[in-house]
N, C-alpha and C positions, 0 to 999 in steps of 0.2 A: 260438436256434431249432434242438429236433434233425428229424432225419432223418424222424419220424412226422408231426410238426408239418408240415414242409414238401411230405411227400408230399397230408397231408391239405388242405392249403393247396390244391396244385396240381388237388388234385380237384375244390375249388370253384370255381376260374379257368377250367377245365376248361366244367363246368357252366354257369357263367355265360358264356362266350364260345360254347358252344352257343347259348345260350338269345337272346343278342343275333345271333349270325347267322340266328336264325332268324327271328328280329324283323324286322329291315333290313339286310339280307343286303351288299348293294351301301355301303349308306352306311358301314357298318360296318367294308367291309374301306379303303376308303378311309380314314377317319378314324385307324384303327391304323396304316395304312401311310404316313400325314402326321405323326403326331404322337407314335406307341409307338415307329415307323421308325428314325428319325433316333438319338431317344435310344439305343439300341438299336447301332448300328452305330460310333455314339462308343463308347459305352463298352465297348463287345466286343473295336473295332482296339486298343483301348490297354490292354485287360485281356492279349487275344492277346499285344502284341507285348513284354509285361513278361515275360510267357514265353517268349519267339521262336519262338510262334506253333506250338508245339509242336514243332518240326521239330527234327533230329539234329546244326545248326548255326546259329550266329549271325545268318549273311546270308542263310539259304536264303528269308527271305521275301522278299528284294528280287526273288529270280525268279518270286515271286507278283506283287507288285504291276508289272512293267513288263506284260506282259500286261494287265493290268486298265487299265493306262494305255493300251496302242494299242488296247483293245476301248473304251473308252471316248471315244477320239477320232473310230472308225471311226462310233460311234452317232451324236454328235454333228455329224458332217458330215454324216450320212445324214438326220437331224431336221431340219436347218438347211439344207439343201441351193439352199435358193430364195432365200435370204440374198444378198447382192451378192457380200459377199465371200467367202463359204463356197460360195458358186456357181462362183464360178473354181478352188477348190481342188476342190471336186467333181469339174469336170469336166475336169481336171488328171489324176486320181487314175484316173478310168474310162478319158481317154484311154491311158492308162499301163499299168493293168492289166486294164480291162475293167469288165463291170458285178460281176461274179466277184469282185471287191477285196472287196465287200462283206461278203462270206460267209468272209472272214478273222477275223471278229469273232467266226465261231461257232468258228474253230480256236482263238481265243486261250481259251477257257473249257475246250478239251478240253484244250489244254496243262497248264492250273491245275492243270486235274482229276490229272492225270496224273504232273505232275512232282510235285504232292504229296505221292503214294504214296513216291519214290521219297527225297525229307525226310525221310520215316516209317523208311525200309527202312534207307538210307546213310548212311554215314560219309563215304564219300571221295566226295570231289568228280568222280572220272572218272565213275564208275556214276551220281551224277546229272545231269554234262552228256550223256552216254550215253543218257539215259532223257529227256531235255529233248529232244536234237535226234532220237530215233528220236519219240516223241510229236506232233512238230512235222512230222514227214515224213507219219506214218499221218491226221495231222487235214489234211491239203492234200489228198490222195490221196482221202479220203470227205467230204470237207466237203460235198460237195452231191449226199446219200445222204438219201434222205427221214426215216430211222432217227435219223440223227446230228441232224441240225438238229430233229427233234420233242427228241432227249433230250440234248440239248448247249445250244441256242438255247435251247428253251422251259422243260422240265420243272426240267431238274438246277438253275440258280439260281434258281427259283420253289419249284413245289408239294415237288419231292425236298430243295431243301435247310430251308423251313419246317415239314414236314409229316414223312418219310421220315428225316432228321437226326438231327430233335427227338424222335421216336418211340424211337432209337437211344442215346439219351442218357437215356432214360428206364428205359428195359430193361437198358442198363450197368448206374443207379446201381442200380437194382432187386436186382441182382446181387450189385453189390460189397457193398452193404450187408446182404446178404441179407436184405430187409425185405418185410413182407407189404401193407404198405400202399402199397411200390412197385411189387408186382408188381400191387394193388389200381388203383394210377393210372395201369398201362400197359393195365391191360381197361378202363379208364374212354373214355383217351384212343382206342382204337380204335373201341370202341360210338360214341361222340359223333362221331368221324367216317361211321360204316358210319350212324348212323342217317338223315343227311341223305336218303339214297338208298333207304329204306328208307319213311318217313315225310315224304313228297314236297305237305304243302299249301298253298295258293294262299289266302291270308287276303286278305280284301274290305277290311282296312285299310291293308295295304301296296301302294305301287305307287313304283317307281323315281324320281325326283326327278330333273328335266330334267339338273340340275348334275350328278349322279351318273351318270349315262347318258353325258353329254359326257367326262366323265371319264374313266370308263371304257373307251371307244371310244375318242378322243383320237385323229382323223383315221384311225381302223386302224391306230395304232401302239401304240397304251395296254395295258393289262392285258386287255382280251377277249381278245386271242388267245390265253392262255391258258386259258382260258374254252371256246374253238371249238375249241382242241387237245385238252384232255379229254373235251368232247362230241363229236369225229370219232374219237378214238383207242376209244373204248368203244361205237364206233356208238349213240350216247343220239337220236341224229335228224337231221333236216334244219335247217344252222343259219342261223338268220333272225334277225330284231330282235325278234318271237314270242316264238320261242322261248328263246332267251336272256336277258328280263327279265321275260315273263310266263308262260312256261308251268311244271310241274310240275319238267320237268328243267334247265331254263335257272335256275330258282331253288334246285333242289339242289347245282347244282355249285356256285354264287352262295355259296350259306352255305358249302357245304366250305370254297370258296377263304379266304373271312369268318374261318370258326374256324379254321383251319388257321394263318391270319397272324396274330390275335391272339393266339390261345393261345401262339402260338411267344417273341412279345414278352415275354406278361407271366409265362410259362416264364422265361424270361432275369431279372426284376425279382424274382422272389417267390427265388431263390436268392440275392439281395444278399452275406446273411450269409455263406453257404459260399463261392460265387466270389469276394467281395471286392474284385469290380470299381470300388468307390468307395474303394478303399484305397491312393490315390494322391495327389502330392503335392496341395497346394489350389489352386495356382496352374493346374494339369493339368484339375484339377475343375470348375472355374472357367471356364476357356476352353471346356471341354466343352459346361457347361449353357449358355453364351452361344451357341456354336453352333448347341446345338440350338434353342434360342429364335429364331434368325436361320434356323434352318431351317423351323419351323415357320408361320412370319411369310410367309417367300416361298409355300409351300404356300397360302396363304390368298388372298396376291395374285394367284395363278394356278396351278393345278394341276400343268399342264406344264412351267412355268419352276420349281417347285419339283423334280419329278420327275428333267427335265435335271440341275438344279443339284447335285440329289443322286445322281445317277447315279455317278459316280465309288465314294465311298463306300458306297452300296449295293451294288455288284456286288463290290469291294473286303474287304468284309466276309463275304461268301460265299466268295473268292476264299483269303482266311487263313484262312478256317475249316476248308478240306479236311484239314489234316494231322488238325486234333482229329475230322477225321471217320472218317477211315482208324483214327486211336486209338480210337475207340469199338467201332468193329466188330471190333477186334483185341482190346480189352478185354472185348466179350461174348463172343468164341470163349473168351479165358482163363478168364472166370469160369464158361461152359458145361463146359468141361474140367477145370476144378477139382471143380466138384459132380459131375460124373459120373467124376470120380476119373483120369482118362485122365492129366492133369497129374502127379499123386501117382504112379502110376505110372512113367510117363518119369522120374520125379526116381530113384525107387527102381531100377530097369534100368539107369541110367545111373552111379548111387554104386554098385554090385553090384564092376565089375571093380575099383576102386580100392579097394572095401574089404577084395577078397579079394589083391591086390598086396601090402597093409598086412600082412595075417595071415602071407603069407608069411618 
């Protein structure tokens, strides 16, 4: 499959993941996020980690995933909290630190974010524990800045890293390729986002499904509040149970959210061929698709115990992804500077004194 094939591909996935979020906006994002999810986060970590995760050293991903490991503990005790036994560590942990412990979960994602970059940057290991423990300092110091926790907590491993990433990755290969029908699928992929909000109707055949309602709320823990964070950060209204599954704007952000997660998934499937992420041993493959099948399965017997159970992995998979995201945005500054010659330049001003050394 070349490069035209798979841009034209991605145009229709495109399309058609509008067209379903606009359909069943709610059921829609659930369904991808139970069952495109899972597959999706398997084969990404072990596509990542054949690479090391794109980073300038072997182990730099182990200081990804311990992070992902205490954020992922902190959730779970905070979900579970009423539990007998997770009640005594609870309230262990607040006597200890306060109610404040909590809000260490949104430092551990600013770390990720952070020491990342510094994967990207470093060779030596001083400048990345350097960069580890000043990141670790500045995310104690704001963690409970209303700024940070909207774009740390909520935004950066949802909507930025499904929607904002994936956009970024698409305008790279656009680039590198220098292909018209990638720069064709990077105005695709924005219209199909900008038109949700543009093109705001309330069809008499759709109305939210109790199960998808429960789901999505999920005691005030579940995915609405990303939902109420976009509609209060863009002042869209006053947010109610209204407004959020039945009115004009509660159902525009509804589908963004919808296409924004699918598309992101079946982005990741339709490039099989180039990534090669199924290009691993059988027995790897294997274990994979059973996973995912034991994930899907729990998803079914209960929304939540799926979500928990997959929690680790899902934030995990965002959490390795940052280096290749730092690389993307460094890759569109290089291929911007190449076409506008800036790079070709620097190479020429810089070969000038050695070649006039040479002559000498």
């Amino acid at each position: 499959m070349n490069t035209k094939t798979i841009d034209i591909t991605n145009i229709g996935l495109m399309l058609l993941s509008c067209a379903l979020a606009y359909v069943m906006p709610f059921e829609l994002f659930l369904f991808s996020y139970a069952v495109l999810g899972p597959l999706h986060y398997l084969t990404e970590i072990t596509w990542l980690k054949k690479r090391d995760c794109f980073t300038t050293g072997k182990s730099d991903y182990i200081f990804l995933i311990i992070p992902c490991i205490i954020l992922t503990v902190i959730i779970l005790i905070s979900t579970y909290s009423q539990m007998p036994v997770v009640k005594d560590i609870n309230a262990a942990l607040v006597s200890a630190f306060g109610e404040q412990f909590f809000n260490f979960s949104n430092v551990m994602i600013f770390v990720a974010f952070f020491s990342a970059l510094a994967f990207v940057l470093f060779k030596d290991w001083l400048y990345k524990l350097i960069f580890i423990f000043v990141s670790l300092l500045i995310g104690l110091a704001i963690k409970n800045s209303t700024p940070f926790l909207l774009f740390f907590a909520i935004f950066l491993p949802t909507i930025i890293h499904v929607f904002v990433f994936t956009g970024l990755f698409i305008v790279q290969g656009a680039l590198k390729n220098r292909s018209v029908t990638g720069i064709a699928s990077a105005v695709v992929f924005i219209l199909c986002a900008g038109v949700f909000f543009v093109w705001r109707p309330v069809f008499n055949f759709y109305s939210i499904t109790d199960y998808a309602q429960k789901a999505v709320i999920m005691d005030g823990r579940g995915f609405v509040n990303l939902n109420v964070a976009i509609i209060n950060f863009f002042k869209m209204g006053r947010v109610s149970m209204e407004l959020l599954f039945q009115s004009p704007v509660g159902l525009s952000v509804g589908r963004f959210i919808a296409f924004a997660y699918t598309y992101h998934y079946l982005n990741w499937f339709s490039k099989t061929e180039v990534i090669k992420w199924h290009k691993v041993p059988a027995r790897w493959l294997a274990a994979v698709i059973a996973l995912w099948v034991f994930s899907v399965l729990l998803y079914l017997y209960n929304y939540k115990t799926g979500l928990m159970a997959l929690y680790f992995l899902s934030m995990l998979h965002v959490f390795l992804e940052f280096p290749l995201n730092y690389r993307s945005v460094i890759g569109i500054w290089d291929e911007t500077a190449l076409v506008a010659g800036f790079r070709k330049q620097a190479v020429v001003k810089s070969a000038a004194p050695v070649n006039s050394k040479r002559k000498k």
